[in-house]
Every structure is written in structure tokens, then in C-alpha cells.
Residue, then its C-alpha position, 0 to 999 in steps of 0.5 A: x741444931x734442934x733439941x726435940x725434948x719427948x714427953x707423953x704428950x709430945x708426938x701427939x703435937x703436930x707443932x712438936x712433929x713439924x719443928x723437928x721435921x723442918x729442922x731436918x729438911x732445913x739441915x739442921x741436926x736434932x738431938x732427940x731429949x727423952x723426957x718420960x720413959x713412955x714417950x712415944x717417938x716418931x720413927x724417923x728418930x726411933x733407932x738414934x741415942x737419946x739424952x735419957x733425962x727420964x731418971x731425976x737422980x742421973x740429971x748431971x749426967x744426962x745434963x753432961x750428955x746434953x753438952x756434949x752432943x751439943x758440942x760434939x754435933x750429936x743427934x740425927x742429921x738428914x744425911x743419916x735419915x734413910x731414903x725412904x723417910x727422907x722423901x717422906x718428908x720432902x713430901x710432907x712439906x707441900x701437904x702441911x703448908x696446903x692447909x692455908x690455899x685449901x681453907x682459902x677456897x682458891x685452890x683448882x681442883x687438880x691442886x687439891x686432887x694432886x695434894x691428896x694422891x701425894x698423901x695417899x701415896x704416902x700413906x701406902x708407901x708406910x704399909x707397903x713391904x719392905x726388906x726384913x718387914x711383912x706388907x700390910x698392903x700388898x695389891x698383888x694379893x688383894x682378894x676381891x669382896x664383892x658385897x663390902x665393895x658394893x657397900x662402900x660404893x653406895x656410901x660414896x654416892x649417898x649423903x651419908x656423913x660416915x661408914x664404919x667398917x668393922x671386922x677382926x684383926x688380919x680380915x683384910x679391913x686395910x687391905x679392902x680400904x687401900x683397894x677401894x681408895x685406889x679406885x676413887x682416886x683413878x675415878x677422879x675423887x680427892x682421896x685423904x688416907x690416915x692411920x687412927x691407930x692411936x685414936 
């Protein structure tokens, strides 16, 4: 069993993420610990009962809580994941442990074009349409933008470092990007896609 305690600063640990991840590809129960009220919490975990240790003055309470999910097997287990979060992170565990063979240099390259097709199906797997949701990337209603394709083109094939595309919310920025990515990786190109959201 594994006590994922939630603090503001905790999803933004990779360490803290990967433990309980691990945990549960491994079996093991983890029992969510809220720490602060505004802690942000991975999704996978989001809808289950949480120790609430946010209210000093209901410590003994929460501390009774505590043991009591502990004795009882509380928490989430990976049975009580759903499909679509359990695969992701049957996914994730070649993605992260790839790190070492990548800085190594001794990777081929159909290993490093395999990790990256994993992670950005991945990615697009987390935008697309889902019962009860609204997709944010649906390729069946994509709309062809000529001059913004063009120009993403001529920055793949320059020795630009960058390319910012800026734009409103609900023009299509992600749609374009999930479109255009999907062409580099058919055209043979290791394509790594990630939400900056909350950077």
C-alpha cells in the first residue's frame, strides 16, 4: 500500500507521479492523503475518497481516517482504474524507464521512433472523444490551413530552434498541431507531444 500525500506542489513532481503509478501497475492499493486544499491531483485518482488532512483542527479525525483505510484496504486499486488509464500507464513505464537507453546514445532508431509514436498516441488518445466528453481532437473535422501548414513545414526543414503558434482560444491551435504531427511521424520523424497547460 502506498499513501500518496497531495500538496501544491506535489503533481508537479515526476518522482511523486511515477511512485504512485508504479505502485499501481505493481498491485499495490494507494490511498490518496489530501495535504492542501488546492492541491492538484492526477486524474487517474481524482474521483476517489480522499483522507482530508487539509483542516488542522480535524486531525484526530482524519488521523482515524487514515487507519482505518489502511486496515480496511482502502484507497484505489488498479482493478478499480478504468481501461482507458489503465493502459496508459502500462504505456508509460517503457516511455519513462527509455530516458537512460536515450541519453546513452545506444538506442536504434526504430527504438526511439517507436517510444515517440507511443507517447503521442498517448497524447491523442487524452484529447480524443469520449462518452458524456467533447474531443478536442477529432481528425474527421479537421479543416485544412494551408498557409499556417506551410509555415510549420519550412520550420521543420530550417535551423530554427523554435516556433510559436499563437491564436485564440477554440481557432483550432491543437487541432492544427495534432494534424500536422500526425504527418511528421508518417513521414518518419520521432514526434514527442506534451500539454504546457500549466506551464
Amino acid at each position: 500500500m502506498l499513501i500518496a500525500v497531495f500538496t501544491t506542489g506535489s503533481y508537479n513532481s515526476e518522482i511523486c507521479r511515477g511512485e504512485h503509478e508504479r505502485a499501481l501497475r505493481m498491485r499495490k492499493r494507494v490511498v490518496p492523503l489530501l495535504a492542501h486544499k488546492d492541491a492538484d491531483r492526477p486524474v487517474y485518482l481524482e474521483a476517489k475518497h480522499y483522507v482530508d488532512f487539509t483542516d488542522p483542527d480535524r486531525y484526530d479525525t482524519s488521523f482515524e481516517a487514515l487507519l482505518t483505510s489502511i486496515q480496511t484496504a482502502g484507497g484505489m486499486s488498479w482493478d478499480e482504474l478504468s481501461p482507458r488509464f489503465r493502459v496508459r500507464l502500462a504505456d508509460e513505464a517503457p516511455i519513462r524507464s527509455s530516458g537512460a537507453l536515450l541519453r546513452s546514445r545506444q538506442a536504434m532508431w526504430s527504438e526511439v521512433y517507436s517510444l515517440t509514436s507511443m507517447q503521442r498516441t498517448r497524447f491523442l488518445e487524452a484529447l480524443s472523444p469520449r462518452p458524456g466528453t467533447v474531443g478536442i481532437f477529432e481528425p474527421a473535422l479537421y479543416t485544412a490551413r494551408t498557409e499556417v501548414e506551410s509555415e510549420l513545414d519550412e520550420f521543420i526543414s530550417s535551423n530554427a530552434h523554435s516556433f510559436i503558434l499563437i491564436g485564440d482560444t477554440g481557432v483550432g491551435k491543437t487541432n492544427l498541431l495534432c494534424e500536422w504531427s500526425g504527418r511528421q511521424s508518417a513521414a518518419g520523424h520521432a514526434v514527442l507531444m506534451y500539454h504546457c497547460d500549466r506551464l
